[in-house]
N, C-alpha and C positions, 0 to 999 in steps of 0.2 A: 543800848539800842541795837547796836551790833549781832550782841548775842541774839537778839530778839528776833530779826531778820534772820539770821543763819539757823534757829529751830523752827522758824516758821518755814523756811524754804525746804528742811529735812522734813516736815511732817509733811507739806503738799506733796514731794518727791514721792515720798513711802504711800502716801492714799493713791495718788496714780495710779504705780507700781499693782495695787491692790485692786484698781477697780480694772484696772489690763486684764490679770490674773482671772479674775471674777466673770468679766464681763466679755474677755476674749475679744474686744474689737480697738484696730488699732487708734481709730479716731475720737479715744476718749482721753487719749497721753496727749499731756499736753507737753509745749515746746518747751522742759527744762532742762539743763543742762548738767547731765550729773559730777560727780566730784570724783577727783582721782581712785577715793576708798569705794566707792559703790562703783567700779566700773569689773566688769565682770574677768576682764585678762590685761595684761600688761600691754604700754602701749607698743612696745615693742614687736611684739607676736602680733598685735591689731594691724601693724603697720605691712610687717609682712606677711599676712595673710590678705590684705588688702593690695599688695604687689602683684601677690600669686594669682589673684582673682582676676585683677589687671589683665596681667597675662596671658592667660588662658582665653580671654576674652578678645584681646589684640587676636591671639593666633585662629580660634574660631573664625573673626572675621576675616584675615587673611586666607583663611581656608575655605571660603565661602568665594571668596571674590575668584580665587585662583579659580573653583571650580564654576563659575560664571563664566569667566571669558573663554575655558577651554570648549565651554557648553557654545556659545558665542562663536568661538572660530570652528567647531565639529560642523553647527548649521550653516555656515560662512563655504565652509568645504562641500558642503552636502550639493548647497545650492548652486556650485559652481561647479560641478561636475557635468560632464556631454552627457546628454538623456541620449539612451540607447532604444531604437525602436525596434521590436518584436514581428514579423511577420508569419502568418500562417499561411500557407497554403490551404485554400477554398473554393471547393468543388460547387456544382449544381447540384450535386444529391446529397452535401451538409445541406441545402435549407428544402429541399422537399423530399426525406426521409430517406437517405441512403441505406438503411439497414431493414426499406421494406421494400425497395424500388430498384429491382436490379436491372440493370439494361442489355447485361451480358448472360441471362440464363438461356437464350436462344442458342446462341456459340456454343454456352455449356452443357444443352444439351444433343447437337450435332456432335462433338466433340467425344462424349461418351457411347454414341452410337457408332462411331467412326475408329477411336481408339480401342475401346472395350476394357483399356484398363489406365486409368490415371492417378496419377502424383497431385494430389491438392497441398496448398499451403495454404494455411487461416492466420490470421490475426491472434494473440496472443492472449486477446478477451476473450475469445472463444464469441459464437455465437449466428459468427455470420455464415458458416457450413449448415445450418440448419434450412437457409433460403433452397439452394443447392438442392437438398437433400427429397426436401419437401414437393420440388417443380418432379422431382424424378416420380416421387410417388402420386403425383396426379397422371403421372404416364401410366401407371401400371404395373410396377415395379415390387417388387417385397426386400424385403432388409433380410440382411444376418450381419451383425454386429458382433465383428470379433475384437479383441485388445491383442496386440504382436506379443507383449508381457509375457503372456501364458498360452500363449497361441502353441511353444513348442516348434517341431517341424511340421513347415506349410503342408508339404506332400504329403504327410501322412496323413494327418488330422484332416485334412479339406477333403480326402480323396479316396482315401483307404481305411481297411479297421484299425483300430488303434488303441492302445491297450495305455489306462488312467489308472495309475496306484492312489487309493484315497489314505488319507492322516489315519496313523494307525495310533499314535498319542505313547508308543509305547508299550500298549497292552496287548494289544491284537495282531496277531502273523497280517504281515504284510502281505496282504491281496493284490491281485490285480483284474480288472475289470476292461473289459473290451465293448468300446462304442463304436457305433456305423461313421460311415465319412459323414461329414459336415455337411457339404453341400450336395451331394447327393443325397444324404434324408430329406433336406430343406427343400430338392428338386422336386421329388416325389410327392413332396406337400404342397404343392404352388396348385392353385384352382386353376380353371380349363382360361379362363381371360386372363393370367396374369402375362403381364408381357415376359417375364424375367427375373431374374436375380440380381440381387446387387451386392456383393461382399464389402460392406465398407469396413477398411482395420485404423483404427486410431492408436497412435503411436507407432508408425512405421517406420518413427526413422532409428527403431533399435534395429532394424531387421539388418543380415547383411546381404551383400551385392547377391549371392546364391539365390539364397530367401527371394528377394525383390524379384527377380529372373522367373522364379516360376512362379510369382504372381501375375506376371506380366502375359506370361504363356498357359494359365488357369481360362481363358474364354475363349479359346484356341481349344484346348479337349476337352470343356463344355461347353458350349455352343450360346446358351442361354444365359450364361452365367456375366456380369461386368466387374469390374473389379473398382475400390475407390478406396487408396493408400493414402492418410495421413502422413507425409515425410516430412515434415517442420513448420515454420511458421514466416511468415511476410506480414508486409503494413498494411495489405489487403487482400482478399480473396483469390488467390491465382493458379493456376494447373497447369500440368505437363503432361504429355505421353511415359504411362513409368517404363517402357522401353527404353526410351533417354536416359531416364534416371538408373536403371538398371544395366544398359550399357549395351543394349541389344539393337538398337537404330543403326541402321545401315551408314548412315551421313556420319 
């Protein structure tokens, strides 16, 4: 009877086994318990692999929780830090259009009429010299737009002839070529209403003390002529006498 039970409990075992196999789902094994020969490793390696598993699984969670509380006292610190408040300084021409609404182009342009040659400083955005520029030419005024860069010497180029080598690349004998003063052609061109000239140089502040000096003394031997030198840049729109700047002010 014995035996009869122990082939009958190996044959349910094995169809199990077979319909797992077969049928791939676990909920068709039923709860038998196998025998020391069908167990697939010794229980010795079962035991400590089931240690190791252990293990890993303690440490995971200890690694979890560590990085919970550290997460827990980071927002703990966060929240208890002094809030620091920020202030800006805030004008009446931030909220009704400071970069359309100038209140000082009246100043600025007695100022140009009175000095004949000024030192500006712009902003580093650029953009706001173009208000400036703009009230001068509802005056009547004409542009010549020079760059200090390649300007060379003021005196000659502005005022005298002046003799321009173009890129010969190497091939061609180096020529030279002789153009009219600057502002005197441009004098000669101004129609019978213009009020004037206006030399604005951007980037003046390469120029040196010499340089600036007889910018400053340029509407002094033309008559017509104003001058308006880029010398660097401020938080906002601002001018000087470039006499000042240039070192020629009596004071």
């Amino acid at each position: 009877m014995a035996t009869a039970a122990s082939t009958l409990s190996y044959a349910f075992s094995s169809s199990s086994r077979f319909l797992i196999k077969n049928n791939g789902y676990s909920r068709h094994r039923p709860n038998v318990t196998l025998s020391t020969e069908e167990q697939p490793c010794s229980s010795s390696a079962c035991y400590q692999g089931a240690l190791l598993s252990y293990g890993l699984q303690k440490q995971r969670v200890q690694i979890n929780c560590t990085s919970k509380t550290m997460t827990m006292r980071r927002l703990r610190s966060v929240g208890r830090q002094k809030k620091t408040v920020v202030r800006c300084s805030i004008e009446l021409e931030d909220f009704i259009g400071g970069d359309l609404i100038k209140l000082d182009l009246g100043q600025w342009l007695s100022d140009v009429e009175e000095h004949k040659a000024l030192a500006i400083y712009s902003p580093h955005e650029g953009g706001y010299e173009g208000r400036y520029l703009t009230r001068l030419k509802y005056q009547g005024y004409h542009f010549l737009d020079l760059s200090a860069r390649g300007l060379g010497d003021p005196e000659t180029t502005l005022t005298k002839f002046h003799p321009v080598c173009p890129a010969h690349v190497g091939k061609q004998p180096i020529a030279r070529w002789y153009f009219p003063p600057e502002v005197d052609y441009r004098l000669s061109l101004l129609p019978p209403n213009a009020k004037g000239l206006v030399v604005w140089i951007i980037e003046a502040k390469v120029l040196s003390k010499a340089e600036l000096q007889f910018l400053a003394l340029l509407p002094t031997l033309r008559p017509k002529v104003k001058v308006i030198a880029e010398c660097g840049n401020w938080r906002k729109f601002m001018w000087k006498p470039l006499k000042e700047i240039a070192g020629l002010s009596q004071s």
